[in-house]
C-alpha positions as CSV (number, residue, x, y, z in Angstrom):
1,X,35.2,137.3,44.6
2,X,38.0,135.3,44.2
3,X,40.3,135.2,40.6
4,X,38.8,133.4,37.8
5,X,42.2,131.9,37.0
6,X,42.1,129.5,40.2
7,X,38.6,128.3,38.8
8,X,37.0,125.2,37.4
9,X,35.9,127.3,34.8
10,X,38.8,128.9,33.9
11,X,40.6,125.7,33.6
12,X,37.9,124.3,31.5
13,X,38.2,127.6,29.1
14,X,42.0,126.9,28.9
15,X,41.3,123.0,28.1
16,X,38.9,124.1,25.3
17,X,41.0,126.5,24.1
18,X,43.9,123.7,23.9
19,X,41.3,121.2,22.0
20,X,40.2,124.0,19.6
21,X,43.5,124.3,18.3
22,X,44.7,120.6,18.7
23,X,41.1,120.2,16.1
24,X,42.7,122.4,13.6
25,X,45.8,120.7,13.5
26,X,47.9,123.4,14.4
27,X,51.1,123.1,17.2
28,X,51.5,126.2,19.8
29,X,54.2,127.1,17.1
30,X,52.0,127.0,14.3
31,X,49.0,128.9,16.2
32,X,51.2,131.5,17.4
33,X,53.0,132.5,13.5
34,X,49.1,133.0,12.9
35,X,48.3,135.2,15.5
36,X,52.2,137.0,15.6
37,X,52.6,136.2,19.0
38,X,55.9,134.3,20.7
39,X,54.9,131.0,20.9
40,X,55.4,130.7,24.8
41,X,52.0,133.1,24.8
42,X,50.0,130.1,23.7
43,X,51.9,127.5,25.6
44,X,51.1,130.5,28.7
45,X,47.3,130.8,27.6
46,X,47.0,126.8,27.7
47,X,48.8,126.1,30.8
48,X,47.1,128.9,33.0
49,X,50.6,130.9,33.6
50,X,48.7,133.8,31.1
51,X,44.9,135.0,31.3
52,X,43.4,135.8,28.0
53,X,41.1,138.4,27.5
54,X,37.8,138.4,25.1
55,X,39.3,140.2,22.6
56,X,42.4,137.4,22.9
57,X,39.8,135.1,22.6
58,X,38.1,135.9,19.5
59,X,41.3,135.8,17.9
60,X,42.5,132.2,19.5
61,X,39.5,131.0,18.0
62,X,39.3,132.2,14.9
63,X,42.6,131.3,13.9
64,X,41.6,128.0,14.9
65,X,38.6,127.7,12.5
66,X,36.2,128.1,15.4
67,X,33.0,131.1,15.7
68,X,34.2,132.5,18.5
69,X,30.4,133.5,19.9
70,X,29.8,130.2,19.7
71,X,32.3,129.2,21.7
72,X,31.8,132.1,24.4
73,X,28.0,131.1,24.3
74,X,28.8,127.3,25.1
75,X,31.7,128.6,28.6
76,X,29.2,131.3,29.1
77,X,26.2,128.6,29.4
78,X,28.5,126.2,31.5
79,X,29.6,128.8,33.9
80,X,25.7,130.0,34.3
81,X,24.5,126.0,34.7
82,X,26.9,125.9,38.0
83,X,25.3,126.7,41.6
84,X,26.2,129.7,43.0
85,X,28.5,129.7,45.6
86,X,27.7,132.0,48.8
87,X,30.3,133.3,50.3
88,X,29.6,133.5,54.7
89,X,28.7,136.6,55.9
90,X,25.1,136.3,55.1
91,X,24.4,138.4,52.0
């Protein structure tokens, strides 16, 4: 299996992420003050040079206004709509 971070998905988690808090009208700085972290960690999270966890998640979202099952259900659903890609080796 290859990292998540070099995956269509992932890059569509970090451009959600980006729009949730571009929706609350908050900058990186403003976002990060809220969740007392440096504000390069968000600039990091958005641009892929950090992986968030769930937990990191939750609390991305929320500070942004946003249900963060909600939001997990809607990646989740996107990731499980894409085909399956089989790896050679036949397994």
């Amino acid at each position: 299996m290859r990292k998540s971070t070099h995956t269509t998905e992932y890059a569509h988690l970090r451009e959600r992420l980006t729009e949730l808090r571009a929706a609350a009208g908050l900058s990186q700085r403003a976002l990060a003050a809220a969740l007392k972290v440096p504000h390069s960690w968000v600039a990091k999270v958005e641009s892929g040079d950090r992986r968030i966890d769930l937990v990191e998640f939750g609390w991305f979202c929320a500070a942004c206004g946003a249900a963060p099952e909600a939001e997990a259900t809607a990646l989740l659903g996107d990731v499980a709509r894409r085909p399956t890609r089989k790896r050679g080796g036949g397994r």
